[in-house]
N, C-alpha and C positions, 0 to 999 in steps of 0.2 A: 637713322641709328636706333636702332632698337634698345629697350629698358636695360637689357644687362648691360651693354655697352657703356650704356650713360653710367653705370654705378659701378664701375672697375675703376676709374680714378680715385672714386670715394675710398674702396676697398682696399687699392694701394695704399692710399693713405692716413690708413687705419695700421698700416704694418710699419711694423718698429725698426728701425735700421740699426740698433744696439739695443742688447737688452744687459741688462747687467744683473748677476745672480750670484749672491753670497750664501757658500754652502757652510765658511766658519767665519769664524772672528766678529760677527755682528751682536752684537749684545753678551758676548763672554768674552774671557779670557784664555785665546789657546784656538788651539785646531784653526788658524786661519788658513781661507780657501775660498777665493774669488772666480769666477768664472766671467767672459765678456761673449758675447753673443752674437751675431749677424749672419744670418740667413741658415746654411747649412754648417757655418763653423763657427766652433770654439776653441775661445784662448782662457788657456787658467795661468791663474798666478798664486803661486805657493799650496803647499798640500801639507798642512802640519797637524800637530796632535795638541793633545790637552789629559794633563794627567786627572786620576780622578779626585773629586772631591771623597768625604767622608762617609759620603751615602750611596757611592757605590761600593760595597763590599766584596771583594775580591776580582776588582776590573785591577787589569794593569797599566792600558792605557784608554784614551778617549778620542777618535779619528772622526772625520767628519763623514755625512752620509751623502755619500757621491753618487748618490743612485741616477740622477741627471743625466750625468755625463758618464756613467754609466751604460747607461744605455743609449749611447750617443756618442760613443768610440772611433766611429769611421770620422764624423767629425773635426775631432779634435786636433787641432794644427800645431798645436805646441804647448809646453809646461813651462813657466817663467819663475825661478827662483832669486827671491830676493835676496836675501841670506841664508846660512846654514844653523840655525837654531830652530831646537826642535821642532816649536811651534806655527814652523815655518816649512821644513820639508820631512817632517818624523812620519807623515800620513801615505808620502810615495810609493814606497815601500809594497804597502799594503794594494793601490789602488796598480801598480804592475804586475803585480800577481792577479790582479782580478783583469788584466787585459790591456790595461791601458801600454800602448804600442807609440804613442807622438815623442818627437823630440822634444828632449828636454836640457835648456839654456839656463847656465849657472856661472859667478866666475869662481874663478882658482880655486878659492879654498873652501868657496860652498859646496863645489862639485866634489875636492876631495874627502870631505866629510861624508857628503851622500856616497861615495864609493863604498867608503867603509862599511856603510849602514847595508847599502846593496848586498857585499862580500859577504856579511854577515847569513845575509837571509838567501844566497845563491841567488840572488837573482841580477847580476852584474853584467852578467851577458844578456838580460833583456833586455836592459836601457839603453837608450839613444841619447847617449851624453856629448853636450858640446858645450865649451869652454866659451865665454864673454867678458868684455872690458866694460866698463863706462861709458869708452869711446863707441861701439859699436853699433849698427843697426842692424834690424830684423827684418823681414819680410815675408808674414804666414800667411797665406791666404790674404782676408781685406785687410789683416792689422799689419801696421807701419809700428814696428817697435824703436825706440831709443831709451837709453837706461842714464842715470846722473848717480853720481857718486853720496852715500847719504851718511854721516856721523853716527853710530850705536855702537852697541858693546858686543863688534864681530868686526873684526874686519873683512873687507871687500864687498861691506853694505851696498844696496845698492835701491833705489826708486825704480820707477817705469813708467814713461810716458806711450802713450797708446796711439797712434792716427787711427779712426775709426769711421767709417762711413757717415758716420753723424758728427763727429768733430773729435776733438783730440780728448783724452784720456789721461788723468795723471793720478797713478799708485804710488802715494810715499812709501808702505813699509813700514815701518818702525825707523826714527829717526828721532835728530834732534841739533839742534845751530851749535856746535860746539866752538867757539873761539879759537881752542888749544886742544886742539884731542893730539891722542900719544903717535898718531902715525902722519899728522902731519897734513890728512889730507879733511877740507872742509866740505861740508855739504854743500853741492853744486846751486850755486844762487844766481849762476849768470845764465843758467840753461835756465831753472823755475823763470827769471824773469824775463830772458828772451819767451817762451813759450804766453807766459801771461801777458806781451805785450799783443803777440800771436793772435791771439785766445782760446783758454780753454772751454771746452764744453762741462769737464767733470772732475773734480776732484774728490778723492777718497784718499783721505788719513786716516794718520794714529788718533787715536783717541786716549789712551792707559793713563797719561799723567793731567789731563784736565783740569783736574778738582785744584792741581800744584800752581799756586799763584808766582810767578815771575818766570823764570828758564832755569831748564836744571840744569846746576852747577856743572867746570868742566871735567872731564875724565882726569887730565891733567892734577886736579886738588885734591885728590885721592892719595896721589901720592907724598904730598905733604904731611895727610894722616898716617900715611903707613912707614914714612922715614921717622915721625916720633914714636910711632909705636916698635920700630925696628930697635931706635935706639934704646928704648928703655927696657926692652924685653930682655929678663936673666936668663934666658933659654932660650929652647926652641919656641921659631913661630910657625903656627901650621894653622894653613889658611883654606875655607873652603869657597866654594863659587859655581857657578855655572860651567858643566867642564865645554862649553862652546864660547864661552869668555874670554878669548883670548889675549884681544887687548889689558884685559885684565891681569892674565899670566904676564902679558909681558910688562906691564907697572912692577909686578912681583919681583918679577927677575931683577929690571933695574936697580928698585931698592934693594935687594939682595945683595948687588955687586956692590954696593955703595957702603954695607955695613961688611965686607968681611963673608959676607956668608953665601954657603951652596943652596943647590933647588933641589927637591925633588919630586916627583910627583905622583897620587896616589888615587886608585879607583879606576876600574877597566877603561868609563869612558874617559876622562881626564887622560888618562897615559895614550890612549887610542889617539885623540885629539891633539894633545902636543908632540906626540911623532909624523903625525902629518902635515902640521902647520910648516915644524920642523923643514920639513922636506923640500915642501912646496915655497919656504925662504920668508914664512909670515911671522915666527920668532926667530930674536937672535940672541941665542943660543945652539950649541951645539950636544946632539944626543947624548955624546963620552962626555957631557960638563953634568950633565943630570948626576943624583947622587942615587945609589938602588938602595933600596930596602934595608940591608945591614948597614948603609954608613946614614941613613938615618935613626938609625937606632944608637951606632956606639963613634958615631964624631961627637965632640964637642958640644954640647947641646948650641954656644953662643955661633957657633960657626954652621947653624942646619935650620931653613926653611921649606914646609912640607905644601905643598898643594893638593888638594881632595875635592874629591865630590862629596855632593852631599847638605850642599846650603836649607837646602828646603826640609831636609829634617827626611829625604827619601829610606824608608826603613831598610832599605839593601846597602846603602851606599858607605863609602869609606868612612867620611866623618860619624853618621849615626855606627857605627860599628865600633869607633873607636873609643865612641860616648858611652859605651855599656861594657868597654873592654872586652871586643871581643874581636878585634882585628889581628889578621894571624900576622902581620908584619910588625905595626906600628901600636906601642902601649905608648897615653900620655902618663906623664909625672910633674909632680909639682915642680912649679919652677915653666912650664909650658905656656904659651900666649897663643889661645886659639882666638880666631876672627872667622865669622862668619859674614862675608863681603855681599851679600846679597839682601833685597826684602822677603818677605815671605809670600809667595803667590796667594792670593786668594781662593781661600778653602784649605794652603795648607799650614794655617795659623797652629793650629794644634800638634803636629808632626815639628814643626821648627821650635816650639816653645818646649814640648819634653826633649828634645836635643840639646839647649839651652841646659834646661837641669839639668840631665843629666852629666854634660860638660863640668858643669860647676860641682856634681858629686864625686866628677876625677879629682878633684883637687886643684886642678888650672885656674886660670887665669882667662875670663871669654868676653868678646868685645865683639858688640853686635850693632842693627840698626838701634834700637833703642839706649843703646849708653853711646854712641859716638856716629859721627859719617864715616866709616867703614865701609858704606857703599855708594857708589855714585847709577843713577840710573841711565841707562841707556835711550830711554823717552826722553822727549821735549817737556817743558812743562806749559803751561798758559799760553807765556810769549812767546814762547816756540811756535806754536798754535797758531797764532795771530798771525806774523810773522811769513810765515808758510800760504796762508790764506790769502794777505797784503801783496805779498810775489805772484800768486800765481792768477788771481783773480780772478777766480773759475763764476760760467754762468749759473752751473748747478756744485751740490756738495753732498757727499755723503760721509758720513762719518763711521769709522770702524775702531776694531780692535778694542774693543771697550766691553764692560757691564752698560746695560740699558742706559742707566744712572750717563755714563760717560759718553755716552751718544746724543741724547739731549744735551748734556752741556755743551756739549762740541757745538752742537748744531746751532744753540745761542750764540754761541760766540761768531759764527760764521756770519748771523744775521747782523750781530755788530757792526762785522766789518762790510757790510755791502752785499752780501747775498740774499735775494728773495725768499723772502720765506716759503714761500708756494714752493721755492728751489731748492730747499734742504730737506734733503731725506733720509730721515731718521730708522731706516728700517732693520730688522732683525734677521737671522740667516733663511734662508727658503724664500724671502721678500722678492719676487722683482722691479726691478726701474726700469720702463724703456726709453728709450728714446728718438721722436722721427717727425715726420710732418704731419701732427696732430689735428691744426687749427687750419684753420680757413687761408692763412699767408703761406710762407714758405720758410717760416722759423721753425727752428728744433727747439722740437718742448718736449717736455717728461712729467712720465706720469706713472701710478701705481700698477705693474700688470702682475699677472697670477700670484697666489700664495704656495711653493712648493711645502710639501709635505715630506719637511726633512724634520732630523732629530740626531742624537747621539747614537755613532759605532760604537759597541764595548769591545775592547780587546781582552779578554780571558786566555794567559796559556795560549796556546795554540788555535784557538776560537777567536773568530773574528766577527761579530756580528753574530752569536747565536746566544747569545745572552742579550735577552733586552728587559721592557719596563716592567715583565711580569715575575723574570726572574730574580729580577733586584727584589723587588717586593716582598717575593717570597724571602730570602737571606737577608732584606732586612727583618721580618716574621722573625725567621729564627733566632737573629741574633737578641732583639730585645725579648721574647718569651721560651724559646723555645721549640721543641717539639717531642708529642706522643705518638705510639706506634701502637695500636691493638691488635694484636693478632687472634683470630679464630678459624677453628678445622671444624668444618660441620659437614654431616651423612648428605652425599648428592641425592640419595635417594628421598629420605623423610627431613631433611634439614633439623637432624638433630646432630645439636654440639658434640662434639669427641675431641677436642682438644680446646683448653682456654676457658674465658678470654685471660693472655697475657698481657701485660700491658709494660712499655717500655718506654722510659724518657732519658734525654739529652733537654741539657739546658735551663729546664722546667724546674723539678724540685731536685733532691738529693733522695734518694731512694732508702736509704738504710734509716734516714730519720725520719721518713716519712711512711711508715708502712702502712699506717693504719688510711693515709690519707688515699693510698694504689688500691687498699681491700676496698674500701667505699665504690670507687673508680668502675671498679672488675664488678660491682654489686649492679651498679646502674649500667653497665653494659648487657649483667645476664639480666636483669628488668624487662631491655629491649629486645633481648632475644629471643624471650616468651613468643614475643607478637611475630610471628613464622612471616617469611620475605622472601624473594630473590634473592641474591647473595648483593647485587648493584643497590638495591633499593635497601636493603641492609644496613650494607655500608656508610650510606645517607642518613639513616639512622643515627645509629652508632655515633658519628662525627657529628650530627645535631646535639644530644645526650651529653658525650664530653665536652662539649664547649659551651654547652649550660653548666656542666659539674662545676668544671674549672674556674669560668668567670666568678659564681658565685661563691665557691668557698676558697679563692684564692682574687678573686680580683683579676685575675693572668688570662690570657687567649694564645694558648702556645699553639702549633700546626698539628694536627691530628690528623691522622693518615690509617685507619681501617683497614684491616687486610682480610679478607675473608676467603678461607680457600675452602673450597666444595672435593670430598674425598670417597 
């Protein structure tokens, strides 16, 4: 047997039988989007968004960078949705416009949420939509799917257990052990611990509520807050939330029916979402019971409860519109009892807090996370955590869904309870894990493999990805200083001036009180123009010149932008 021969066992066994590759949810909040690996295919699970924080300036949304599997389409055996919240399938959207052709496995009401979102963007007839229960298996290529029923604030949650060439695979999702949730059905504990008795190879949870010591409370004691706040409230109550909250809606409804009073419900997606849940038999309620828009304005104030978007303080949305008065349907008046049923996501601390005030300048009456439990979360908390770990007693862990911070904790807690440390893998999105016959025996061990080179999609408008970290940069430039413009016409021939220098700001100073500070400006421009140039190398000038002027008799560094045209 000749040398290479000897060394193809090795080689084999240098190759990964799963790789596992998270392109969101690892160290943020939002855009999750897991990928599973083996050989020539892949299985993704969830394709969501993430809205922006405060430093991107004029993104609308945040999508994950799916350049991977991108470019690895023929691939792709199938898409697995967990639920129908944004941060869950908001990303599809986009990523079947760019090609992506695999089926994609949803149940009921997650699928019919994504319809809508498809319908929206015409791309309806390019998905490959198929309907699943809990009950169900899959069969894509190597992955053996089975899905368990899981507790949050959507119904028709669901986990995902994986068979994979290396061993079995288990994605909670977003979850949480609910006792008493409002539909009745528990997060499946006999499949988690049939399968840990099994054994798993990997487990990958929530991470979001970590830091929350004990289990969070049930969905159920929500509504004990909201039948006292029903009762006491002299008017209307008009409540905002996640318009993919359903269960939430339908606590709403209940206590509604319990005081006397109608529903109605306000904001494109909110209205879009409860005619389809409608439909599809996931609230009960019926459409003709909804109240429209004039009988929430002139029924009885004690007899009308208003549902909106808008928790997060979203500047478009129903509730922020109604907080500045400027909802063409719905004015609050004194005597109103607003709640806002949700936390504020992180990063959009500042959007929910002027919603707040401004609320309280209508004149209402507003009841939030911070004066009351108004909001129950749809995450586990600690115990939950534990719990989850305790059942399923995986060899390996990884931990998602979280800020960095919430990945390490998790990952402590995992060592707690019995997982190797070597075994827990704390990694960030682009990170790979493989997993295969590493060592010398014939165990599956895992280990660190490539770092991808992923990052944040900006959604702008109609722009997908063509805004990135150079353009933020700039618009944040402009927003904190500013920008000047100089404009000069000089002879192509001898490069003498004939028009200018003009010079024009936005942002920078006020121009009418500052004239003397623009003549200076224009002074040290023709200074530079003395010294004869290119018109490129000019320009280079010029923008050296004003960003000495500016710094030093203002302190400021606004964007200066030279125009020199040759006539």
């Amino acid at each position: 047997m000749n040398q290479t021969d000897e060394s193809l066992p090795e080689q084999l066994a240098n190759q990964p039988l799963l790789s596992v590759i998270p392109l969101g949810g690892a160290g943020e909040i939002g855009k999750n989007m897991m990928v599973l690996e083996s050989g020539e295919n892949l299985l993704i699970i969830d394709a969501g968004l993430m809205f922006p924080t405060g430093e991107m300036h004029g993104v609308d949304l945040v999508i994950p960078d799916a350049t991977y599997v991108l470019d690895r389409l023929e691939w792709v055996r199938g898409v697995i949705l967990t639920h129908g919240h944004e941060d869950h399938i908001g990303a599809l959207a986009y990523l079947i416009e760019e090609g992506l052709d695999a089926p994609v496995y949803a149940t009921a009401l997650t699928r019919g949420l994504l319809e809508g979102k498809l319908r929206e963007n015409k791309l309806l007839g390019e998905a490959r939509l198929n309907t699943v229960t809990e009950d169900d298996t899959l069969e894509l290529g190597p992955f053996q799917i089975e899905f368990f029923h899981t507790c949050h604030s959507f119904p028709d949650s669901v986990g995902v257990s994986v068979l994979t060439p290396a061993g079995r695979v288990i994605h909670t999702s977003d979850y949480r052990f609910d006792p008493t949730p409002v539909d009745n059905k528990l997060t499946d504990e006999v499949k988690l611990k049939r399968w840990g008795d099994e054994g798993v190879l990997l487990l990958m949870a929530d991470s979001t509520n970590i830091e929350k010591r004990g289990r969070t409370a049930s969905e159920r004691s929500l509504e004990t807050v909201l039948d006292r706040v029903f009762s006491g409230a002299p008017g209307r109550v008009l409540l905002a939330t996640f318009a993919s909250n359903l269960g939430r809606v339908q606590q709403i409804i209940n206590v509604a029916r319990k005081h006397g009073r109608r529903v109605g419900v306000v904001g494109r997606s909110m209205v879009n979402n409860v005619k389809i849940a409608i439909q599809l038999g996931y609230l009960d309620i019926q459409l003709d019971e909804l109240l429209n828009a004039g009988e929430m304005e002139s029924l009885p104030a004690k007899e009308v409860v208003v549902i909106a978007t808008g928790s997060q303080g979203e500047p478009t949305s129903a509730m922020v519109r109604m907080s500045v008065a400027d909802h063409r349907q719905i004015t609050l008046r004194s005597g109103d009892t607003v709640i806002l049923s949700a936390m504020p996501i992180p990063g959009n601390e500042e959007l929910f807090n002027r919603t707040v005030d401004n609320l309280f300048r209508q004149g209402v009456d507003v009841l939030y996370h911070g004066l009351g439990d108004v909001h129950v979360s749809g995450h586990g908390g600690r115990e939950d955590y534990q719990h989850m770990l305790e059942l399923v007693r995986p060899q390996h862990f990884i931990p998602l869904h979280g800020e960095y911070r919430h990945l390490v904790l998790h990952g402590r807690l995992a060592e707690e309870v019995g997982v190797p440390k070597e075994n827990v893998h704390g990694v960030e999105d682009g990170q790979v894990v493989e997993f295969g016959h590493f060592g010398a025996d014939q165990q599956i061990r895992g280990r660190l493999g490539d770092r991808l080179n992923v990052g944040h999609v900006y959604v702008d408008g109609l722009g997908v990805g063509d805004v990135g970290s150079v353009v933020l940069r700039d618009r944040r430039h402009l927003s904190e200083d500013g920008f000047m413009v100089c404009v000069i016409a000089v002879d192509e021939l001898d490069g003498e001036v004939i028009y200018g220098p003009e010079i024009i700001t936005r942002g920078f100073v006020y121009v009418r009180d500052n004239e003397e500070l623009i003549k200076r400006a224009q002074e040290v421009v023709q200074e530079t123009l003395r010294k004869k140039a290119p018109s490129a190398v000019l320009e280079n000038k010029i923008k050296d010149a004003l960003t000495n002027f500016t710094s030093k008799e203002l302190g400021r560094r606004p964007m200066i932008l030279p125009l020199v045209m040759e006539v």
